[in-house]
Backbone as ProteinMPNN parsed JSONL, in Angstrom:
{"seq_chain_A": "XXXXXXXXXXXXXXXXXXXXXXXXXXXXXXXXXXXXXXXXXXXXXXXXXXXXXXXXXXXXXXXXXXXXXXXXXXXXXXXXXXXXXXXXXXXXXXXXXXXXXXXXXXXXXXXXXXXXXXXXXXXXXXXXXXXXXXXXXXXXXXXXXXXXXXXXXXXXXXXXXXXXXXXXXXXXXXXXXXXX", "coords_chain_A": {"N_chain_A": [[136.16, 189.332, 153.616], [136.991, 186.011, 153.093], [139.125, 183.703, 154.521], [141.261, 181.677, 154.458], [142.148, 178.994, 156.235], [145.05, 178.264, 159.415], [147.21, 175.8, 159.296], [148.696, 174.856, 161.979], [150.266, 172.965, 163.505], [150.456, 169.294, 162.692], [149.551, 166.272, 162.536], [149.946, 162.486, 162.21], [147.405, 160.101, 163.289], [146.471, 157.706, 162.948], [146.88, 155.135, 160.407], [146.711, 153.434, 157.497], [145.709, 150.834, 154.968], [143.893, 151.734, 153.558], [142.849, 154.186, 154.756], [143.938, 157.035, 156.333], [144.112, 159.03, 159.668], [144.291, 162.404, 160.154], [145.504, 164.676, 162.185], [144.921, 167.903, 163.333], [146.083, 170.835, 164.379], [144.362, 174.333, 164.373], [144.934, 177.52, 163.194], [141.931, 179.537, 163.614], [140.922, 182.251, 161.133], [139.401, 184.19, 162.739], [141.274, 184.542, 164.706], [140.338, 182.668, 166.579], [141.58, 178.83, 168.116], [141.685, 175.621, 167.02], [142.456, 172.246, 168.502], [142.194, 170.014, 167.555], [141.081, 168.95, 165.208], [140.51, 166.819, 163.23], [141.14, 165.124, 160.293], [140.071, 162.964, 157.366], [142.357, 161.184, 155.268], [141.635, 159.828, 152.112], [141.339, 157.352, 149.651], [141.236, 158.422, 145.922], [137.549, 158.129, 144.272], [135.742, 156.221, 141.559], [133.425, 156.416, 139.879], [130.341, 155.69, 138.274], [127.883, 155.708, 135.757], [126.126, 153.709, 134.034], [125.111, 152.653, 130.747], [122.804, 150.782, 128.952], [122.257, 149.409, 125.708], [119.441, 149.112, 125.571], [118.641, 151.268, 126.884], [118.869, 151.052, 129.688], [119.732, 151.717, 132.977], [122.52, 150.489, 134.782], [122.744, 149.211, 138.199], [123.865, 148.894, 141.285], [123.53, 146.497, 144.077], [124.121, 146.693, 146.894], [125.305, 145.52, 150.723], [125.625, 147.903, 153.023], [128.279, 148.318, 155.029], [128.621, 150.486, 157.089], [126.327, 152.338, 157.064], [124.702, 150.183, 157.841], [122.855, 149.046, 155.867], [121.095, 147.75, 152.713], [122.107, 148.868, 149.78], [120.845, 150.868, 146.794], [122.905, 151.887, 144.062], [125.357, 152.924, 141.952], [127.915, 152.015, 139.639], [131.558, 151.428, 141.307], [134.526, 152.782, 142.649], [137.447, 153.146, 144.837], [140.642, 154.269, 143.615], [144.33, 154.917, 142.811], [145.24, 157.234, 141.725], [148.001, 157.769, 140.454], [148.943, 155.283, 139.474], [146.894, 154.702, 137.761], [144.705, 155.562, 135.354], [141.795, 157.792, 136.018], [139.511, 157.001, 134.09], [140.568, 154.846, 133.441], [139.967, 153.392, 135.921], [137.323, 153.564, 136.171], [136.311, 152.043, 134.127], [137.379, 149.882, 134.481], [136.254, 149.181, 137.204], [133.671, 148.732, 136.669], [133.687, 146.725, 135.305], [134.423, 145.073, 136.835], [132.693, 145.22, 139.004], [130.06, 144.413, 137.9], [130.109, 143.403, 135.153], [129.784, 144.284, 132.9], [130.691, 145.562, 129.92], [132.175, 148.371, 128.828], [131.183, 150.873, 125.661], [131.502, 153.192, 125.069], [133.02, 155.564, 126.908], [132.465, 158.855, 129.0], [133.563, 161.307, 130.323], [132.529, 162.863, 133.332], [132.856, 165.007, 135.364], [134.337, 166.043, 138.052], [134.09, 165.883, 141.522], [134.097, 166.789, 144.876], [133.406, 164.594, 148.022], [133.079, 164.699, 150.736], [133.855, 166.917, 151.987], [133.933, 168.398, 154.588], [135.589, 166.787, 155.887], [137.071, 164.908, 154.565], [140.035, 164.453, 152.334], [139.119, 163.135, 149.486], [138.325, 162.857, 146.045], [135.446, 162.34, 144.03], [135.507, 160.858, 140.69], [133.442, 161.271, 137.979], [131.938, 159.371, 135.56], [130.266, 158.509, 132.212], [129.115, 155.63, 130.839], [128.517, 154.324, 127.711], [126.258, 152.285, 125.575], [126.889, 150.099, 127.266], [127.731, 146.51, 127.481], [126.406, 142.947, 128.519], [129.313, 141.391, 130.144], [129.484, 138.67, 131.37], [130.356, 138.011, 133.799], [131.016, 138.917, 136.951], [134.247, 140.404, 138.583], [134.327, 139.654, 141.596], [135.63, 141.479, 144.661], [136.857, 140.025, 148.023], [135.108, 141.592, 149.863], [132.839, 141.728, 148.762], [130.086, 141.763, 147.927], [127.351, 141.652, 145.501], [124.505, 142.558, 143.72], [123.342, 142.968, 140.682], [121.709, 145.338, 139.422], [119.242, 146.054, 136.825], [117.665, 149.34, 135.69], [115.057, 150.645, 133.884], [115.711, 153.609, 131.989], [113.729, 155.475, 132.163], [112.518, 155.117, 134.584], [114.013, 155.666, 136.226], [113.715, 158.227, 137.649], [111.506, 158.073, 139.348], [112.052, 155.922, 140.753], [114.067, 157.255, 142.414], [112.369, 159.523, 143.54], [111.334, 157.441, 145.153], [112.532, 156.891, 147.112], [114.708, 154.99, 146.613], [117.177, 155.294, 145.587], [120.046, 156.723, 147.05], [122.696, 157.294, 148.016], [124.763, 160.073, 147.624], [126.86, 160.354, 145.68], [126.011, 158.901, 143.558], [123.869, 160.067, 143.087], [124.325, 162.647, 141.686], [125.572, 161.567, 139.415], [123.68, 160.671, 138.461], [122.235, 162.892, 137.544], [123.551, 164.436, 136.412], [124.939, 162.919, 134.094], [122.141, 162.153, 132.991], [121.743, 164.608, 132.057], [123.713, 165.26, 130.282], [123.244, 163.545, 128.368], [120.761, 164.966, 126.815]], "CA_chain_A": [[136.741, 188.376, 152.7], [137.128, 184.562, 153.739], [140.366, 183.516, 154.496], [141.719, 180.22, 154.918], [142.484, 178.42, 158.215], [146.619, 177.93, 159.326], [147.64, 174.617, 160.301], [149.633, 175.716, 163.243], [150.434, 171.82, 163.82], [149.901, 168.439, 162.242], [150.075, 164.809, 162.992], [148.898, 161.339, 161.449], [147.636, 159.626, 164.323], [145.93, 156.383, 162.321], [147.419, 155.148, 159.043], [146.39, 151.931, 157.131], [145.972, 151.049, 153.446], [142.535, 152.024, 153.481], [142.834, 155.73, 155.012], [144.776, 157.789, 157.472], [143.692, 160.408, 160.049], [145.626, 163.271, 160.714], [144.668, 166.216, 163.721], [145.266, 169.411, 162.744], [145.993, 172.141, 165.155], [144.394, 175.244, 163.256], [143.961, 178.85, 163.746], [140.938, 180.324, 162.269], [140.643, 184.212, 161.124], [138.728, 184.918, 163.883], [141.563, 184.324, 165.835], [140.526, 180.983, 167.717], [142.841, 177.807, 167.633], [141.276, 174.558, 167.6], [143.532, 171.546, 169.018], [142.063, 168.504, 167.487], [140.713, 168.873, 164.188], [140.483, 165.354, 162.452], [140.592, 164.849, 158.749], [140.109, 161.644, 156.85], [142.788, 161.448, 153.513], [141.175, 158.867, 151.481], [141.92, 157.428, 148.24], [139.981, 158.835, 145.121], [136.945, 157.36, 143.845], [135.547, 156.82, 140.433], [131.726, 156.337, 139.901], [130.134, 154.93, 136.719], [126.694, 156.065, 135.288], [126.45, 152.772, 132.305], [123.66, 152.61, 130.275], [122.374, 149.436, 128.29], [122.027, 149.29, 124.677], [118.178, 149.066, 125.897], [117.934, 152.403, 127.822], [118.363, 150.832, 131.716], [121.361, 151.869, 133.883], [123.301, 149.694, 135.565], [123.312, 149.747, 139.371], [124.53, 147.544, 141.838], [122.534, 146.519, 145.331], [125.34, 145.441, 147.738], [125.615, 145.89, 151.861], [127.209, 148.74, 152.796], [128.328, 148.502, 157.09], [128.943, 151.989, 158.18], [125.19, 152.517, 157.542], [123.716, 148.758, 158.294], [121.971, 149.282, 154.976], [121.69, 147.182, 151.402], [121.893, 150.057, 149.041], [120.857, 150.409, 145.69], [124.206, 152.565, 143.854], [126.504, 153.057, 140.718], [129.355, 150.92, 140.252], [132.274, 152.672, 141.908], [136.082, 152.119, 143.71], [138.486, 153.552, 144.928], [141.761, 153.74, 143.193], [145.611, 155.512, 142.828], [145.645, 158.334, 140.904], [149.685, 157.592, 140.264], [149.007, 153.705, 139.144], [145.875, 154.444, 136.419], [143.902, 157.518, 135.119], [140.455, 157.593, 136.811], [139.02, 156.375, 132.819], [141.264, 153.085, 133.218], [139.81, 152.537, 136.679], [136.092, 153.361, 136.042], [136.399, 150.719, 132.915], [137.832, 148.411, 135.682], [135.232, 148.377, 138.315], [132.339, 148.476, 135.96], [133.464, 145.01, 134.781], [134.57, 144.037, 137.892], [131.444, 145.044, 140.286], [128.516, 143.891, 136.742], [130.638, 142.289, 134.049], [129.347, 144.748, 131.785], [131.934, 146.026, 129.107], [131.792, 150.135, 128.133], [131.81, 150.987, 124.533], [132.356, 154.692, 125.127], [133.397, 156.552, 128.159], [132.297, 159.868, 128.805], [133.92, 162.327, 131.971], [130.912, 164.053, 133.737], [132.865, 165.902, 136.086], [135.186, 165.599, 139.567], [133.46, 166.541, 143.209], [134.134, 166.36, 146.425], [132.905, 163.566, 148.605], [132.903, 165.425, 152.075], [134.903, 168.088, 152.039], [134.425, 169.07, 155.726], [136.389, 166.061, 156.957], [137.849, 164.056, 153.462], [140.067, 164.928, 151.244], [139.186, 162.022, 148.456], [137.197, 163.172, 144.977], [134.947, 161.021, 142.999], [135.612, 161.367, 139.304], [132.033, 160.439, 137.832], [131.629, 158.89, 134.236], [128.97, 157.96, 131.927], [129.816, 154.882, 130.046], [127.162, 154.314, 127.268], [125.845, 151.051, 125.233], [127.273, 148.827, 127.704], [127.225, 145.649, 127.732], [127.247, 142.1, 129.7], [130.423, 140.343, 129.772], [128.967, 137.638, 131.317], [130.583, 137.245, 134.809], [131.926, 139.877, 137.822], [135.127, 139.889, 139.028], [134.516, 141.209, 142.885], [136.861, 141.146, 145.498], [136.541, 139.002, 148.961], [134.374, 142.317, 151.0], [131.841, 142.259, 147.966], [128.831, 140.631, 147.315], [126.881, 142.427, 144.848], [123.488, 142.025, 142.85], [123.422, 143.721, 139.756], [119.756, 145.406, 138.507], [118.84, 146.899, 135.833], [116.633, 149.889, 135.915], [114.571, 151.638, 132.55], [116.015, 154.816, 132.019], [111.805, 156.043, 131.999], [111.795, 154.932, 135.747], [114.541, 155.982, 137.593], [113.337, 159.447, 138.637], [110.595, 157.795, 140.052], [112.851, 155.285, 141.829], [115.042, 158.129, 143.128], [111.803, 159.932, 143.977], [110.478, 156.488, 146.331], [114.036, 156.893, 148.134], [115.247, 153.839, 146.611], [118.767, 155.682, 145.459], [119.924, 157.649, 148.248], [123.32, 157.958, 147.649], [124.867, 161.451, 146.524], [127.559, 160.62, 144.302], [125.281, 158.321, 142.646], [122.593, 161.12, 142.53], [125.008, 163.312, 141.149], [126.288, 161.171, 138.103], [122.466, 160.336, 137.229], [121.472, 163.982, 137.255], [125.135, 164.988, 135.285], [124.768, 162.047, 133.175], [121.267, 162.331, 132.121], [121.522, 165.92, 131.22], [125.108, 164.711, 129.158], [122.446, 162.898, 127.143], [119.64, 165.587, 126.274]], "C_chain_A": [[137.114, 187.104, 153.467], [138.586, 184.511, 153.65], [140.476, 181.722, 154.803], [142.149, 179.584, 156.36], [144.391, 178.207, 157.788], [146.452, 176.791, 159.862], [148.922, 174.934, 161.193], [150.455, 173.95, 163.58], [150.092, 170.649, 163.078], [150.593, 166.716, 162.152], [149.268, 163.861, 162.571], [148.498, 160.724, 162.991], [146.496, 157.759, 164.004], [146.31, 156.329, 161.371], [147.038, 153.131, 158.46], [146.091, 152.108, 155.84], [145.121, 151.515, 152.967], [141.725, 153.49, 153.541], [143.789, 155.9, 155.61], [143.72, 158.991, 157.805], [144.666, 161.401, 160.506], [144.45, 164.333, 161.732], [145.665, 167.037, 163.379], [145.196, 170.22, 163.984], [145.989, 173.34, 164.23], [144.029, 176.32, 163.882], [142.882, 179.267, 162.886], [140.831, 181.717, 162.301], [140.325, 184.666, 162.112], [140.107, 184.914, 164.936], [141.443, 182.697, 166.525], [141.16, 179.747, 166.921], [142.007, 176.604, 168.032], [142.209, 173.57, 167.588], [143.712, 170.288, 168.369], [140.643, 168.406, 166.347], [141.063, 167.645, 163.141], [140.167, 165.551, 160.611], [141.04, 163.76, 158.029], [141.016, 161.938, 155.224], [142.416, 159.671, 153.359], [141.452, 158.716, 150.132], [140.26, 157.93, 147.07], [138.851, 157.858, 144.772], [136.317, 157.257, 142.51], [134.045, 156.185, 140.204], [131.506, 156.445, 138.169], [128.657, 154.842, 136.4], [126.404, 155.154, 133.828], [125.301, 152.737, 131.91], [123.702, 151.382, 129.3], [122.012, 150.587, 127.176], [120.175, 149.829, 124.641], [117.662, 150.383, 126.776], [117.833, 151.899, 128.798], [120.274, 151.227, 131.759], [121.56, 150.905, 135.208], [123.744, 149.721, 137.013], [123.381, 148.385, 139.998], [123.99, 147.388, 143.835], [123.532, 145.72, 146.045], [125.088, 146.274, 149.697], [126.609, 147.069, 152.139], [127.047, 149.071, 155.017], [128.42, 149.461, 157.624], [127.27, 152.408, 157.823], [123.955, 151.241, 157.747], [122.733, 148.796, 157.043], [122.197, 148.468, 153.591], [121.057, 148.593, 150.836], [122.248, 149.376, 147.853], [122.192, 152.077, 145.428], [124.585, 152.04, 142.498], [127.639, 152.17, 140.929], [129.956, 152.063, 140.297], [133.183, 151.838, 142.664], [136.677, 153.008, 143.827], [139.482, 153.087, 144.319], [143.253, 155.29, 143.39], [145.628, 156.109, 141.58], [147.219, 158.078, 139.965], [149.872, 155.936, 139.867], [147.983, 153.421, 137.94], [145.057, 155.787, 136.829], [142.352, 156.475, 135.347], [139.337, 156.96, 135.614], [139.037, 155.045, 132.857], [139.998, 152.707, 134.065], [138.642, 152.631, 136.689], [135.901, 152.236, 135.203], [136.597, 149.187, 133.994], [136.573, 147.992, 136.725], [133.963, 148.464, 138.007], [132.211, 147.66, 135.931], [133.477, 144.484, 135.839], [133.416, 143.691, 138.924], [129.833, 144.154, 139.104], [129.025, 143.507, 136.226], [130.038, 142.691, 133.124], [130.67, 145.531, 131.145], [131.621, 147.537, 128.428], [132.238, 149.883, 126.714], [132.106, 152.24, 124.256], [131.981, 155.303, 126.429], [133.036, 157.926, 128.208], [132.337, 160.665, 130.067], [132.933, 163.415, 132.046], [131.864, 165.154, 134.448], [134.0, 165.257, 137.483], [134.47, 166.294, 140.725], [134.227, 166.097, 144.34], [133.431, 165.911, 147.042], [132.473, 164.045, 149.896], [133.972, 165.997, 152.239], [134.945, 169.27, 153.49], [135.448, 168.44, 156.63], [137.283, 165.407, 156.171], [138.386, 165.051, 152.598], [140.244, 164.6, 149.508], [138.275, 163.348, 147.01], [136.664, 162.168, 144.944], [134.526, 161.592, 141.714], [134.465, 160.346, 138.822], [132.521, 160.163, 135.914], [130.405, 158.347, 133.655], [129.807, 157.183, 130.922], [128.562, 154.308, 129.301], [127.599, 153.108, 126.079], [126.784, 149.868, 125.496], [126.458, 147.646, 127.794], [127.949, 144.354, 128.517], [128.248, 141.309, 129.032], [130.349, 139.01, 129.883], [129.033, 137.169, 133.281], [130.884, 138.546, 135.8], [133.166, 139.316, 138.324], [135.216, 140.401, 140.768], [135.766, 140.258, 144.043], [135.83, 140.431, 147.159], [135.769, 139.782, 149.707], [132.535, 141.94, 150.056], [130.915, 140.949, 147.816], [127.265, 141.162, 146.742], [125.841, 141.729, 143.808], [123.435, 143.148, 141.883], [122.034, 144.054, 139.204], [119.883, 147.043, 137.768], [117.376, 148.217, 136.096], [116.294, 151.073, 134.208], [114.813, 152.605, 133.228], [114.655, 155.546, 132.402], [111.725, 155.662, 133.758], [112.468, 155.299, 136.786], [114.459, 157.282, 138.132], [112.078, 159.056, 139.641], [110.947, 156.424, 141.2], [113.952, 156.029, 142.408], [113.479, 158.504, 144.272], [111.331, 159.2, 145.164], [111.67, 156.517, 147.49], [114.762, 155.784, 147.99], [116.43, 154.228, 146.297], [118.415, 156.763, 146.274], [121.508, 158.018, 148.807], [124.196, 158.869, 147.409], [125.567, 160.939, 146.003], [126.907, 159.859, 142.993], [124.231, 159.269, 142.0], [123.357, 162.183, 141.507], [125.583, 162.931, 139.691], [125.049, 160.949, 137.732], [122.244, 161.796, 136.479], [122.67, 164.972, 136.383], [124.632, 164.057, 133.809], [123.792, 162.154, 132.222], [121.161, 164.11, 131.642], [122.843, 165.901, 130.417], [124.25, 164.077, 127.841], [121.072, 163.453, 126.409], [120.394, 166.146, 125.022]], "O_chain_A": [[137.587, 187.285, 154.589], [139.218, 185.173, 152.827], [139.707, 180.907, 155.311], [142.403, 180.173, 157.411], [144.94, 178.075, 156.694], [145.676, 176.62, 160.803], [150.034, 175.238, 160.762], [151.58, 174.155, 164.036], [149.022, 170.941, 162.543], [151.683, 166.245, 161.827], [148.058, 164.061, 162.473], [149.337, 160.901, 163.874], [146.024, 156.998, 164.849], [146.33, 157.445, 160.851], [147.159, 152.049, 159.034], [146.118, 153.241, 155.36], [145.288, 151.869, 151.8], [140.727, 153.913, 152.958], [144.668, 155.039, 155.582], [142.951, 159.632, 157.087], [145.689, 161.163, 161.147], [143.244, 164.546, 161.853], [146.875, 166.898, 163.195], [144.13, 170.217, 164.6], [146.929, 173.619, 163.487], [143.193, 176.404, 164.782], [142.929, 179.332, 161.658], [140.667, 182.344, 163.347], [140.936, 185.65, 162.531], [139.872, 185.346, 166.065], [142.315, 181.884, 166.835], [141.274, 179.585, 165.706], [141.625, 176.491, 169.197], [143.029, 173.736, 166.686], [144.716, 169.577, 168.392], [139.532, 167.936, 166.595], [141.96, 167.765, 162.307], [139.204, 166.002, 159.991], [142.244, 163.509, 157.979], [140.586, 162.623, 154.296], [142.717, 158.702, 154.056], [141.765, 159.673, 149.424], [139.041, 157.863, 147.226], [139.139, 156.677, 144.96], [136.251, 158.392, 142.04], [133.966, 155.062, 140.702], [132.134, 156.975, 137.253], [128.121, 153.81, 136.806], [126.433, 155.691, 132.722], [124.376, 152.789, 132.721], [124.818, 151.062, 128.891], [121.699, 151.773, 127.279], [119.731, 150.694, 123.886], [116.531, 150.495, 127.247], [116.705, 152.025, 129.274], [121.313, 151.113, 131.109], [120.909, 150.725, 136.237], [124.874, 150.135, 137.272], [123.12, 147.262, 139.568], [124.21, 148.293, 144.64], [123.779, 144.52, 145.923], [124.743, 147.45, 149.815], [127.77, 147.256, 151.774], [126.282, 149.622, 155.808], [128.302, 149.429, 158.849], [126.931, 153.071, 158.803], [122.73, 151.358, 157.786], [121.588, 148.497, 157.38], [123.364, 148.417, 153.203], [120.049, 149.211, 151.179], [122.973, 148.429, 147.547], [122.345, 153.0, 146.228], [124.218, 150.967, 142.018], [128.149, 151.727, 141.958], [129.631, 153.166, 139.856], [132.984, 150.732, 143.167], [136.598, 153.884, 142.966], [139.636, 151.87, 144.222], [143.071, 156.358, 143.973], [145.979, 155.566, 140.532], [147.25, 158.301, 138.755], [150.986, 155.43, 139.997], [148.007, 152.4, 137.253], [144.851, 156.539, 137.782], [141.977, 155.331, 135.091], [138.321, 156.435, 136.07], [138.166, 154.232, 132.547], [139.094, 152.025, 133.581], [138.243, 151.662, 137.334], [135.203, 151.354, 135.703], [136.13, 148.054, 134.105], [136.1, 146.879, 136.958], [133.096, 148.313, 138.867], [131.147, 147.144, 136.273], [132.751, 143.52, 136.08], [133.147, 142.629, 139.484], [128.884, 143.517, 139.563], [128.711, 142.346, 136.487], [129.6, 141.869, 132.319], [131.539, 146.027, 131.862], [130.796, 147.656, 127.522], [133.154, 149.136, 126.372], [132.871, 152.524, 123.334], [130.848, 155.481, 126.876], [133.378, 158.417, 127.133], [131.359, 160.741, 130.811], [132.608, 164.361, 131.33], [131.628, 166.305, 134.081], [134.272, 164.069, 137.655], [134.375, 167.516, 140.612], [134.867, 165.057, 144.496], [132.371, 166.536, 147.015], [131.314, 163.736, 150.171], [135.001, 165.466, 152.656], [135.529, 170.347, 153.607], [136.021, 168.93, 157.604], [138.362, 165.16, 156.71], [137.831, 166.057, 152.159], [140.898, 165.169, 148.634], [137.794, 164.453, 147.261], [137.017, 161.15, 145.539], [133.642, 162.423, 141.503], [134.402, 159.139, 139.056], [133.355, 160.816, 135.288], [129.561, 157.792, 134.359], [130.782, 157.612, 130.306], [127.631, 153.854, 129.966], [128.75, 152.919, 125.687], [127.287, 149.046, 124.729], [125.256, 147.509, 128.019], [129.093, 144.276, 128.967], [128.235, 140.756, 127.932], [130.808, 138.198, 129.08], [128.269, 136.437, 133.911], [131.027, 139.502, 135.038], [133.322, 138.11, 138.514], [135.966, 141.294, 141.163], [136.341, 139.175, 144.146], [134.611, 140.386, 147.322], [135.331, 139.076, 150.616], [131.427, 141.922, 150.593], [131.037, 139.734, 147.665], [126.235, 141.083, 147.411], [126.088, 140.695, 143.188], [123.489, 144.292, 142.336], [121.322, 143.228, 138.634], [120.255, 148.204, 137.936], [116.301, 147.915, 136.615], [117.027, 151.908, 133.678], [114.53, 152.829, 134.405], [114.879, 156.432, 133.226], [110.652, 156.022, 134.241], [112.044, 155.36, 137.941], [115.15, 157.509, 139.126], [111.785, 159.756, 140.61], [110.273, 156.075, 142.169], [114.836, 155.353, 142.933], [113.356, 158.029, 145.401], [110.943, 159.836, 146.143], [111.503, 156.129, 148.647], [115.459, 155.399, 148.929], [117.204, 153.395, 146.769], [117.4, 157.449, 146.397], [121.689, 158.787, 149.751], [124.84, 158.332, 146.508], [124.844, 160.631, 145.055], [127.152, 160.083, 141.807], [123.838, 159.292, 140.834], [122.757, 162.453, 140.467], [125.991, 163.789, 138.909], [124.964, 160.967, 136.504], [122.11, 161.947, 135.264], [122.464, 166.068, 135.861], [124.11, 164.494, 132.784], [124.023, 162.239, 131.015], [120.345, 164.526, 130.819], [122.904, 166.925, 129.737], [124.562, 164.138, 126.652], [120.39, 162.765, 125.649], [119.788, 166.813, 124.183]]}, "name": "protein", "num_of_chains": 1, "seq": "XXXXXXXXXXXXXXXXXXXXXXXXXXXXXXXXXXXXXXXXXXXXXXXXXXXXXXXXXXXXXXXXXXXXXXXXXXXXXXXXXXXXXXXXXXXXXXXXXXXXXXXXXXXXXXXXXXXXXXXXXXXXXXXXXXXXXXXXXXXXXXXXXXXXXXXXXXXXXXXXXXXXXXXXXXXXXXXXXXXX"}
């Protein structure tokens, strides 16, 4: 039977508004104690599967620096659980990252992001016959192109490796089976 690990010890040893790391001194079942077990607490995230009036979903092609890469992706933020329900803040950074407006919300599901080292979710949504508002509102890291893709093509733009992803893969392949 699996058992859980003890934290025998525990200390933040980075903290900023962005994350914190803490090191864990843990025993595991077996017996052995490791000294310097790192885990990232991160804030939640909420991921946004929108679909056009027209059958295309809404993704967003922005730089992303921890892999030197422009990626194509879902709109998506982090936010505070204890300041707005993960509904508010998907509604929020839909408009804010495309300037498209939801006309109904629909909760796919909650996962875990990396659950060997984080302990953030990302609460996914499908927000269906959105549309444009006209403008984005992004913040001073962002600089985001917004493209449309026919619903009819994006398994075959997953398939070329152009979304690559997971929580994005995860809200198409939730999402579009929310809509069979």
């Amino acid at each position: 039977m699996l058992e859980k690990w003890k934290i025998l010890k525990s200390k933040f040893v980075f903290e900023n508004q962005w994350f914190k790391i803490r090191q864990d001194k843990v025993a595991l079942p077996n017996g052995k104690t490791i000294d310097d077990f790192f885990v990232l607490i991160r804030p939640d995230i909420v991921l946004t599967l929108a679909i056009t009036c027209n059958q295309e979903i809404v993704f967003v092609r922005q730089y992303r620096h921890a892999t030197g890469e422009i990626l194509l992706e879902l709109p998506a933020g982090s936010f505070n659980p204890k300041l707005e329900s993960a509904e508010t803040a998907a509604r929020r950074e839909l408009i804010e990252e495309t300037g498209y407006v939801p006309q109904e919300m629909i909760f796919l599901g909650t996962l875990y992001d990396n659950p060997i080292k984080d302990t953030n979710t990302i609460h996914l949504f499908l927000a269906k016959d959105v549309r444009p508002l006209g403008f984005q509102q992004l913040d001073a890291t962002e600089e985001i192109e917004v493209v449309l893709v026919p619903l009819s093509q994006v398994m075959e733009t997953i398939a070329q490796g152009e979304i690559r992803v997971s929580g994005t893969l995860s809200a198409i392949f939730l999402g579009l089976n929310k809509l069979k």
